[in-house]
N, C-alpha and C positions, 0 to 999 in steps of 0.2 A: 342460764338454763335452770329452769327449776323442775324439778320430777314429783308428782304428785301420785300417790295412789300406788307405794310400790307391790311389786309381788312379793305374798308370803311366801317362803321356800323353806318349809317344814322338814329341815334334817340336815345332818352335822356336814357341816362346809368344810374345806379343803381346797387347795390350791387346783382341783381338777373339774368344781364345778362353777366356778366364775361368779361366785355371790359371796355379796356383805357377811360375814358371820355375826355381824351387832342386828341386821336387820333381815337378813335375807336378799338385799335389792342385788343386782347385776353390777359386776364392779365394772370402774375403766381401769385400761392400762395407760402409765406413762413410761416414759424409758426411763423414771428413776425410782419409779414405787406406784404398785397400783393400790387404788382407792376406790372409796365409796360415796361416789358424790349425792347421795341424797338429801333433798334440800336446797344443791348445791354446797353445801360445806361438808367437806370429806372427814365423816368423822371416824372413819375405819382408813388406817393405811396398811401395806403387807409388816411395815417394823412393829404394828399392834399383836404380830403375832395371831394365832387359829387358838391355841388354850385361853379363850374369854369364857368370863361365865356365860352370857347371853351364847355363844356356841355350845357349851357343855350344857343347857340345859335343852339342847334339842330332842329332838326323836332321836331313838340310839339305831340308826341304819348307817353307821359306818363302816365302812368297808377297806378301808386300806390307806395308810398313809403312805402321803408324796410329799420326796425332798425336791430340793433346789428352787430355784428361782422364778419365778412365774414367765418372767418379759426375758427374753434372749438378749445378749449383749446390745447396746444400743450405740448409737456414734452420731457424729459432726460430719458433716461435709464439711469442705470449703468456704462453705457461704453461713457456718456454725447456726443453720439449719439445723432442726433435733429431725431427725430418721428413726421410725418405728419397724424394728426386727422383729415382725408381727406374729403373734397369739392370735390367729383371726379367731378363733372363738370368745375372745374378750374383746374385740378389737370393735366397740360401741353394741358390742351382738347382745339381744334378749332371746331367753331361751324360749321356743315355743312349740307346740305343735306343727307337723307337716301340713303344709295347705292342701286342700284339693284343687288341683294345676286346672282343671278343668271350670274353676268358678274363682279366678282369681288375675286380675291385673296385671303385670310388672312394668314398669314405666320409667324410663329416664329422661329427664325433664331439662331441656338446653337452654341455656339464657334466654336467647330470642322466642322461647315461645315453643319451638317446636318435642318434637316427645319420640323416642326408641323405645317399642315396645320386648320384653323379652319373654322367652318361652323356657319353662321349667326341662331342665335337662338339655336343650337347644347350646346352637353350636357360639362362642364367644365370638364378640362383636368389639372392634375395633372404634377406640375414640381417636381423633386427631385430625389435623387442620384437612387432610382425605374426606372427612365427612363435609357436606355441605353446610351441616349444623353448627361447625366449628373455623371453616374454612375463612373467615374476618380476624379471629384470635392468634396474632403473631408469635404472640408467648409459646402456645401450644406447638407442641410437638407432631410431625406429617404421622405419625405412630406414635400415641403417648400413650394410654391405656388400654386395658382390657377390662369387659363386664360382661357374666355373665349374670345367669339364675343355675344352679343346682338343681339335683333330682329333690332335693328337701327345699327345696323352695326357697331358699335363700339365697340371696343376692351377694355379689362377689365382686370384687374390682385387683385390680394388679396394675402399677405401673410395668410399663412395657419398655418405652424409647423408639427409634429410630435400631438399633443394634442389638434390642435385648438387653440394654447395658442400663437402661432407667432411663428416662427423661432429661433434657436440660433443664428442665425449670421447674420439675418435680410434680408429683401427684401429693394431696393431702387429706387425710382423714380425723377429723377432732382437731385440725390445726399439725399432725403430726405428718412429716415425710413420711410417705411409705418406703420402704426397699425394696426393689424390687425384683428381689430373690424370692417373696412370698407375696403370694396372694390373700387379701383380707376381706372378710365380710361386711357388708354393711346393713346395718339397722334402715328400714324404710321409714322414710320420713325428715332421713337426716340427707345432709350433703357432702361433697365431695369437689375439692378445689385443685384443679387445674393450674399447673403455672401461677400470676399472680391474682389473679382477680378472676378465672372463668368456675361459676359455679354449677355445678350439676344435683339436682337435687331425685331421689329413689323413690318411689313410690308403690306401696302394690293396695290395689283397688278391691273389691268384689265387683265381679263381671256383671 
């Protein structure tokens, strides 16, 4: 993945607003240190530490230091699968403006072609082999996720299961298990895997 053209974010970074302090860009979380993949090569990680000169020579609108940890404890399954204890507001998220619900698309995009559209604020909508769109994929769960859209416009996904207890075969975002104890955001445009192989890809359009 290469990221071109990132955002300037003019003022002093901290573990509370989810950007690079060397550049400004949108960090990711991993379960073992988040970074700044701009470029592709992360040349910010959180053991770089927030006191850099390129952060001190910001706008002085800081307002409050935060300790601890960015990414909540992370773990292995079984199948030494990495599971993300998710930050959903890190969790591949760019910060943006609220859309107008009224001049705006949301769409999720099923292998075969077909498309679930969702509604800002509207009620959560169940993925799993129940849906016709999924009902071929053995892997998948009769109850595997949940997706909505937000009143802010952004898109949201949760593994679910069969029991509330998570998926057998897992939900994943960036390549990362989710847990699913928490629901996580996701970036339009990206994708979202299913067990081994079923991808679901986000989209939001203008109307």
């Amino acid at each position: 993945m290469t990221l071109t053209d990132p955002p300037v974010e003019q003022h002093w970074h901290d573990p509370s607003c989810g950007h690079c302090p060397r550049c400004g860009h949108d960090l990711l979380p991993s379960p073992f240190n988040t970074y700044c993949p701009r470029d592709s090569i992360p040349h910010w990680t959180q053991d770089d530490g927030w006191d850099i000169p390129e952060n001190r020579n910001m706008p002085e609108t800081r307002t409050e230091q935060f300790s601890g940890d960015l990414l909540a404890d992370s773990a292995r399954d079984g199948s030494g699968e990495r599971e993300l204890a998710a930050i959903p507001d890190l969790a591949g998220a760019t910060a943006h403006a609220p859309q107008d619900p009224q001049r705006v698309v949301y769409r999720v995009h099923f292998p075969q072609g077909q498309t679930l559209t969702l509604l800002p604020g509207g009620p959560r909508q169940t993925l799993g082999r129940k849906r016709p769109e999924l009902a071929a994929f053995r892997r998948v769960s009769e109850r595997h996720a949940e997706v909505w859209v937000d009143n802010d416009c952004d898109f949201y996904i949760r593994d679910v299961g069969t029991n509330e207890r998570g998926s057998m075969n897992g939900t994943f975002y960036n390549e990362i298990r989710l847990d699913h104890r928490f629901e996580v955001r996701v970036e339009p445009g990206t994708q979202v895997r299913l067990a081994d192989s079923v991808y679901l890809r986000f989209t939001r359009d203008n109307a």
